[in-house]
N, C-alpha and C positions, 0 to 999 in steps of 0.2 A: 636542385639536382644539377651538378652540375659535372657534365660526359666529360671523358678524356679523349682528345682524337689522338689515334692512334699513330706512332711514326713510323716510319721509314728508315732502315737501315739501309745505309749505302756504303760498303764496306769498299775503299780502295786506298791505295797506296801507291806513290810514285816509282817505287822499289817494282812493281808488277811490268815495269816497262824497260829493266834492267837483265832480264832471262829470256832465253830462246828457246822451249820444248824441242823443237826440229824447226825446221823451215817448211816442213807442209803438214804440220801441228795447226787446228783449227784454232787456238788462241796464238795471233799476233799481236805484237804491238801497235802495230799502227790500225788493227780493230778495236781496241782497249782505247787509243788516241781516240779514235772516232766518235767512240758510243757517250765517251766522257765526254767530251766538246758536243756531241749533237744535244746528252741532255742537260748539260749545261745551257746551251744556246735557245732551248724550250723553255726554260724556266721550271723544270723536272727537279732539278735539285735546288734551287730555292730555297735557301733555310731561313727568309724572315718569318715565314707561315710559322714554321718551328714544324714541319710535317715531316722535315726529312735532318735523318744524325745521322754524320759523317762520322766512319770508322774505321781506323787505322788497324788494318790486321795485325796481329805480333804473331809471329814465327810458334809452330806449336811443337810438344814434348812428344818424341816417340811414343811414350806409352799413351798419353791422348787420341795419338792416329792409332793405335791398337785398340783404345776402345769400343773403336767403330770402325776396324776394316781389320780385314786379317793377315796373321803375318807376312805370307806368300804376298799377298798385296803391296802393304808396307815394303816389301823389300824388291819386289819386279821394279815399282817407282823410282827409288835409289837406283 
């Protein structure tokens, strides 16, 4: 019998440190620098275990964000 243990997805992108929401927008950049370096620095994302896959987000298709949010949403965002 032999388990599978389960991964970890850690979805980032060096592109997420390229955009500004506002300036008193609770994601910054240099929180995104932090959390990345502090769990790097724990050994949190450690992929020799194989516990954790790194995921490069790709950019999604309008009508994907309309699946799952509504127009008015979709477009207050823009």
């Amino acid at each position: 019998h032999n388990r599978m243990t389960p991964k970890t997805a850690f979805l980032y992108t060096e592109a997420y440190l390229s955009y500004n929401l506002r300036d008193d927008h609770p994601l910054q950049q240099k929180r995104l620098q932090m959390v990345y370096r502090l769990l790097h620095e724990y050994g949190v994302l450690d992929t020799n275990g194989g516990s954790v896959e790194f995921i490069e987000p790709t950019p999604c298709t309008e009508d994907a964000l309309l699946e799952v949010h509504t127009p008015d949403f979709v477009e207050a965002v823009k």
